[in-house]
C-alpha positions as CSV (number, residue, x, y, z in Angstrom):
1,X,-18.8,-26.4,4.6
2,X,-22.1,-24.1,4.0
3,X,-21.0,-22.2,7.0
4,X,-17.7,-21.4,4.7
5,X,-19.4,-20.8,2.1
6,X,-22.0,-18.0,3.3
7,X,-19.1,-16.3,5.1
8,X,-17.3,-16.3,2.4
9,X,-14.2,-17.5,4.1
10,X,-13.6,-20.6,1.3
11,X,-15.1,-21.6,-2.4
12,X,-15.3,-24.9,-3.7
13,X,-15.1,-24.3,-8.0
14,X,-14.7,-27.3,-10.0
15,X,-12.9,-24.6,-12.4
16,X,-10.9,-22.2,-12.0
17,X,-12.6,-20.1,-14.3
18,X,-15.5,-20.4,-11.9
19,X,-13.8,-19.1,-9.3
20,X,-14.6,-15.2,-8.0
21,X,-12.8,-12.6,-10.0
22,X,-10.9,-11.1,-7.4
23,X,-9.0,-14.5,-6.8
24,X,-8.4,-14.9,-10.1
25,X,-6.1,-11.9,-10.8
26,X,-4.5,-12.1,-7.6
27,X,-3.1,-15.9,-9.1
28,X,-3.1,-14.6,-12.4
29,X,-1.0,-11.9,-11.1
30,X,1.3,-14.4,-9.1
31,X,2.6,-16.0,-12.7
32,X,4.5,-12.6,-13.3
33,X,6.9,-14.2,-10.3
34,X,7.7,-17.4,-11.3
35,X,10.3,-18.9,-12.8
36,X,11.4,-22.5,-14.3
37,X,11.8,-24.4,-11.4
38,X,10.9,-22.4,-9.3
39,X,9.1,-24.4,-5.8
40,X,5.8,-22.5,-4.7
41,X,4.1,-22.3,-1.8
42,X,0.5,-21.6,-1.6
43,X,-0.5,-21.0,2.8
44,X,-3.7,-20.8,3.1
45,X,-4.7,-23.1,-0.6
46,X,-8.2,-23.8,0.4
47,X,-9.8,-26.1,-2.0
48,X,-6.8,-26.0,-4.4
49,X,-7.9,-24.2,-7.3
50,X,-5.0,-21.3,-7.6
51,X,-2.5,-23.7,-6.3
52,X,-3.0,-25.8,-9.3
53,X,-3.6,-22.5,-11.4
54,X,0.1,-21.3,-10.3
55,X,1.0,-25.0,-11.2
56,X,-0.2,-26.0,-14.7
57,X,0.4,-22.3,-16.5
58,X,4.0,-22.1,-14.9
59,X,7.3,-23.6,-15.5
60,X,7.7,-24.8,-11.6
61,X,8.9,-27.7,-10.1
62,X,6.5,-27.9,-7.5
63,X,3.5,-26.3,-6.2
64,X,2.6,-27.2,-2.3
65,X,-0.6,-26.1,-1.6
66,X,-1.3,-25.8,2.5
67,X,-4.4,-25.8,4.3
68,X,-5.8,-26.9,8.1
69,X,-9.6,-27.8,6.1
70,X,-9.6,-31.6,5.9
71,X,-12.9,-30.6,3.4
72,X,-10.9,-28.1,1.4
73,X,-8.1,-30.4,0.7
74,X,-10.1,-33.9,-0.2
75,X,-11.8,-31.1,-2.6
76,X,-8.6,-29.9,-4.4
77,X,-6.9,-33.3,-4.5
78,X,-10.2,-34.6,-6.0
79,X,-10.3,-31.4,-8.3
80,X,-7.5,-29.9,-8.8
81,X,-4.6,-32.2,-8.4
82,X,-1.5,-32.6,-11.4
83,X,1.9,-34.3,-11.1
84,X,3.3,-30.8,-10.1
85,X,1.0,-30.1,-7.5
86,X,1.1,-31.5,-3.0
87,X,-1.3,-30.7,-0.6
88,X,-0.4,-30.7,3.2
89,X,-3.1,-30.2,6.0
90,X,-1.1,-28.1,8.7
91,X,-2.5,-25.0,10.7
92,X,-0.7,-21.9,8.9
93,X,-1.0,-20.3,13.0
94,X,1.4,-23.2,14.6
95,X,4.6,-25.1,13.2
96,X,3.6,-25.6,9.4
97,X,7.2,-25.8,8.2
98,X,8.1,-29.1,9.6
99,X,5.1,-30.4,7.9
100,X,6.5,-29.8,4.4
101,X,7.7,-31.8,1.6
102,X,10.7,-29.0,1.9
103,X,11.7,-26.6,4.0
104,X,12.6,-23.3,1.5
105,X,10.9,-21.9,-1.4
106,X,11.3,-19.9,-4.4
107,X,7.8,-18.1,-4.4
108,X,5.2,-18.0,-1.6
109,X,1.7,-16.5,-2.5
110,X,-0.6,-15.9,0.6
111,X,-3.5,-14.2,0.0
112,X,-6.3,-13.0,2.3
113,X,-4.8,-15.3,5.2
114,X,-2.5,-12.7,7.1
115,X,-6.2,-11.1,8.8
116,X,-7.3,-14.3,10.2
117,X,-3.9,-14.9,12.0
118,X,-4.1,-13.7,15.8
119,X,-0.1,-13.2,15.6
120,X,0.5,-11.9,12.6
121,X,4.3,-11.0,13.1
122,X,4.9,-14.5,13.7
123,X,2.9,-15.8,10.7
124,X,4.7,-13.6,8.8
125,X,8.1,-14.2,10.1
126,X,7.4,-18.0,9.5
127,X,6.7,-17.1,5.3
128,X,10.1,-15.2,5.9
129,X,12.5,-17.9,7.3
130,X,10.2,-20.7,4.6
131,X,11.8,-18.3,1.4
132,X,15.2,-18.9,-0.2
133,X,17.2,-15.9,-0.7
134,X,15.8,-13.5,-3.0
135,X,12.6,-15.2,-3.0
136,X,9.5,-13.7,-3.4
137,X,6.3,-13.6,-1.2
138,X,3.1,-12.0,-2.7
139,X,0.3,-11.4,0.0
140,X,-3.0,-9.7,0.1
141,X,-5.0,-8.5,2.8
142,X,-8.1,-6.2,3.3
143,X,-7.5,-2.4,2.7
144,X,-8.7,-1.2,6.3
145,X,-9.7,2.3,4.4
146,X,-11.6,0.7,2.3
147,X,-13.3,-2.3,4.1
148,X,-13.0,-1.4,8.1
149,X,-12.6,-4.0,10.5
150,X,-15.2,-3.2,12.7
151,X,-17.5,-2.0,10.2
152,X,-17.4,-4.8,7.6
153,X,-20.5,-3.8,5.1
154,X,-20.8,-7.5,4.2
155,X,-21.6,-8.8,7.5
156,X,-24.4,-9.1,9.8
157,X,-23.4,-6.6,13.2
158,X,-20.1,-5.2,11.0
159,X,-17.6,-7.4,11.6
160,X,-15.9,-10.8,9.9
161,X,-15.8,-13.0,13.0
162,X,-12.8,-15.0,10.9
163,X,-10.7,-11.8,11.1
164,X,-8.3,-10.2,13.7
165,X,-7.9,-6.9,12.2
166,X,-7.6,-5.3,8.8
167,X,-4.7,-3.8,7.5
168,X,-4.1,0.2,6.2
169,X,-1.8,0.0,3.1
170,X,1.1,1.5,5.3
171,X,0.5,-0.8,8.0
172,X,1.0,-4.1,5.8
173,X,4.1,-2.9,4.5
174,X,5.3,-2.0,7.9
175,X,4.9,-6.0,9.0
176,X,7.1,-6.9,6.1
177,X,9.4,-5.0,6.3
178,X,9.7,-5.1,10.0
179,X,10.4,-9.4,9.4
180,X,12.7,-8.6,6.9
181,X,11.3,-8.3,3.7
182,X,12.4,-5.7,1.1
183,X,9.0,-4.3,-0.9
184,X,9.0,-4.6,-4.2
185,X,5.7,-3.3,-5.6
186,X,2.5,-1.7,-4.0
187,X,-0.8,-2.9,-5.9
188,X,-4.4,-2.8,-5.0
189,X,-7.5,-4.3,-6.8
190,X,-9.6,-1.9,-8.5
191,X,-13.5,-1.7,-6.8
192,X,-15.4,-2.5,-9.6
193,X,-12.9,-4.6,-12.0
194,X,-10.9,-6.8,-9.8
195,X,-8.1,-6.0,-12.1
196,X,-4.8,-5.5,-10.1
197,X,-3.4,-1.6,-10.6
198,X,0.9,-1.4,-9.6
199,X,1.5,1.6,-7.7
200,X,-2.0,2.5,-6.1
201,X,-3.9,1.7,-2.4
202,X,-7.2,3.1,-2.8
203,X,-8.7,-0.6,-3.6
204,X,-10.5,-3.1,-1.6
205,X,-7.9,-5.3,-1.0
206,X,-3.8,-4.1,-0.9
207,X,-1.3,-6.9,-2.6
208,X,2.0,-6.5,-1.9
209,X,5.1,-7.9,-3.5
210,X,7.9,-8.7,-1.3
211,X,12.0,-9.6,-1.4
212,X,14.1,-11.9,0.9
């Protein structure tokens, strides 16, 4: 676990209003997405604390949170578990869907998971073929102009040794759309706010929205 923490990779909040500023809009963001009844998937949920977010201020049915951390998940079970929420321990990188309560979903939010995935077609195609029609996957990644792969100013030697690549804002949008998905909106997270700003790509981190 403290090797998570320092390299920033998960957090363990009791609260979600402890939790760092630039995961907070990118759920708080999310809730503009979902509808009653709607069935959520959060890949890559970590210790729980936006899946139950998305959860308890929505009107969904369900929100299945997925994670590989057997830490992260006794963590949000403990903390951040309601009658709408399930957490599954599956690796995001191999068969994930078969692990699952069900099989299609309304919303999928994926943030900051897309980098760490060595094939990241296939991830992506797997969030694809786990949507309904006309459902909606929101998914955030590093701004390579911003934040560049191989010269990562918040590590030690330059680079995240949890990430594959990092993504230009063109070049994320390319691996949706190339899977299938339709963009919907382009949004980055401002530098010094966090807040997320529709129609720009000059942040730290790009968050796309995305059609079936």
């Amino acid at each position: 676990m403290d090797d998570e923490i320092t390299k920033m990779e998960r957090m363990y909040a009791t609260s979600f209003h402890d939790v760092m500023m630039d995961h907070h809009y990118r759920y708080h963001f999310a809730l503009n997405y979902i509808r009653r009844g709607d069935y959520i998937l959060d890949a890559a949920c970590g210790s729980g604390y936006g899946t139950h977010y998305l959860a308890t201020n929505s009107a969904c049915t369900l929100t299945v949170g997925v994670d590989r951390s057997d830490h992260a998940l006794n963590w949000a079970i403990d903390h951040f578990y309601c009658d709408k929420t399930v957490y599954v321990k599956s690796d995001l990188s191999g068969l994930f869907q078969e692990e699952l309560p069900i099989q299609k979903f309304d919303v999928i939010t994926c943030f900051e998971t897309v980098e760490h995935m060595k094939d990241d077609r296939s991830f992506v195609q797997k969030l694809y073929d786990s949507l309904n029609v006309n459902g909606i996957l929101l998914i955030s990644a590093p701004n390579e102009k911003v934040i560049p792969h191989l010269n990562n100013p918040y590590f030690l030697g330059g680079v995240n040794p949890h990430h594959y690549r990092h993504y230009q804002p063109n070049e994320l949008s390319s691996l949706l759309t190339d899977c299938g998905f339709r963009i919907q909106q382009v949004c980055t997270q401002d530098n010094e706010t966090y807040e997320l700003i529709i129609g720009r790509d000059d942040g730290f981190t790009t968050v796309l929205v995305a059609m079936k």
